[in-house]
C-alpha positions as CSV (number, residue, x, y, z in Angstrom):
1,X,362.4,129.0,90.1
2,X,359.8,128.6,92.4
3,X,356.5,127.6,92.7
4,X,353.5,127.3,95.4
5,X,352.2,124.0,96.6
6,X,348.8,122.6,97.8
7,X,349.6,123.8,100.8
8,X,350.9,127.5,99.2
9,X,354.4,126.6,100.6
10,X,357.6,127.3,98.0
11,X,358.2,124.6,96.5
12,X,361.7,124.2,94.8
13,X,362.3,122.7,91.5
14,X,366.0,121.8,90.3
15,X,366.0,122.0,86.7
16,X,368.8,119.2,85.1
17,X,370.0,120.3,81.7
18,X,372.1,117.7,79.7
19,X,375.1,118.8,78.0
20,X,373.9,117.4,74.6
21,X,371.1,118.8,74.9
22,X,372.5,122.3,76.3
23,X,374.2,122.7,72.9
24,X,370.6,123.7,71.0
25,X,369.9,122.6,67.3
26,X,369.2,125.3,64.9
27,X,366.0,125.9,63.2
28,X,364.2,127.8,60.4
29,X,360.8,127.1,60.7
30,X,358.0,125.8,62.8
31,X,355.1,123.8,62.3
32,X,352.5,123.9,64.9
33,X,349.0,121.5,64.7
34,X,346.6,121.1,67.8
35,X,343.8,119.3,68.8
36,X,341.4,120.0,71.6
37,X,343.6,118.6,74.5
38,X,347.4,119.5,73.5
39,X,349.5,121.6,71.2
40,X,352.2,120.0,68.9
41,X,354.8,122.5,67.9
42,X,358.1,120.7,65.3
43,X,360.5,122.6,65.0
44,X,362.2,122.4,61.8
45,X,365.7,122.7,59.8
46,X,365.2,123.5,56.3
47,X,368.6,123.5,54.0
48,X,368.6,126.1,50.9
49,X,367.9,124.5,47.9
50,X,367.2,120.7,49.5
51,X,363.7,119.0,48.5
52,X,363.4,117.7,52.3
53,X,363.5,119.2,55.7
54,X,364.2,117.3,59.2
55,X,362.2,117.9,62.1
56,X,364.7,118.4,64.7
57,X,362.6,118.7,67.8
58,X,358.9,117.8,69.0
59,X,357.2,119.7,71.9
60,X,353.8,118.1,72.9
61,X,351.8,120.9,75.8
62,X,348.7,121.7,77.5
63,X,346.8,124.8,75.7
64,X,347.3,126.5,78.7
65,X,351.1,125.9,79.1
66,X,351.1,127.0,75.4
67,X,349.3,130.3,76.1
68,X,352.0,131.1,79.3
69,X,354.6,130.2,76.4
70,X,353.3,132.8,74.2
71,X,352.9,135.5,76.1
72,X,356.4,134.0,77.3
73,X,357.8,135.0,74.4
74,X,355.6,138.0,73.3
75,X,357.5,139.5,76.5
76,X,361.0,138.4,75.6
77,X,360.6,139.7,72.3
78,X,359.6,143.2,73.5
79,X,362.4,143.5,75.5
80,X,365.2,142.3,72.8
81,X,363.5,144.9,70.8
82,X,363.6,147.5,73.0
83,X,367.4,146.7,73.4
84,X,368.8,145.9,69.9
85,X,365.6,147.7,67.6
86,X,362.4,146.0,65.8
87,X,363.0,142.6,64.3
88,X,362.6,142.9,60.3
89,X,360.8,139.5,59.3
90,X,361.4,140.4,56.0
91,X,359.6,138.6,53.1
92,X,358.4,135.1,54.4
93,X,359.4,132.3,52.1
94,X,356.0,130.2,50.3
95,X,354.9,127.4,52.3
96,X,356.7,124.1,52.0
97,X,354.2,121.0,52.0
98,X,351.9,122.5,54.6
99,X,354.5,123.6,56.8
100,X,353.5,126.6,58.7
101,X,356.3,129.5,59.9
């Protein structure tokens, strides 16, 4: 990945991913809250039938990091779905204590 400076040189940025963390946690749903200086996405494990969920990672960002992230994945979805067909959401679930999916 590159990037330009301040002085519009490449500048290189070695990305470190542990090998915990490499290994991913799975999630079902996905809260997101803001206020007028950050977004706050949770992303969340919800087990069938359990009156609890665990939040199993927290992403604090810029609104405009967020807004590259969408469109981010706005593009990657296009293109999975131009490979492997349109994604059926199905029927969404009700909302769990103000959690929002």
């Amino acid at each position: 990945m590159s990037d330009k400076g301040k002085q519009g040189q490449d500048v290189q940025i070695q990305i470190k991913l542990d090998e915990d963390l490499a290994q991913g946690v799975y999630v079902n749903m996905a809260m997101v809250n803001h206020t007028d200086a950050e977004f706050i996405l949770d992303f969340i494990w919800v087990q069938p039938q359990a009156p609890q969920a665990s939040v199993r990672s927290r992403v604090i960002t810029s609104p405009r990091h967020m807004k590259r992230l969408v469109a981010a994945m706005q593009e990657n979805l296009a293109k999975y779905e131009a490979q492997h067909g349109q994604v059926d959401m199905g029927v969404a679930p009700p909302p769990v204590g103000g959690f929002k999916h």
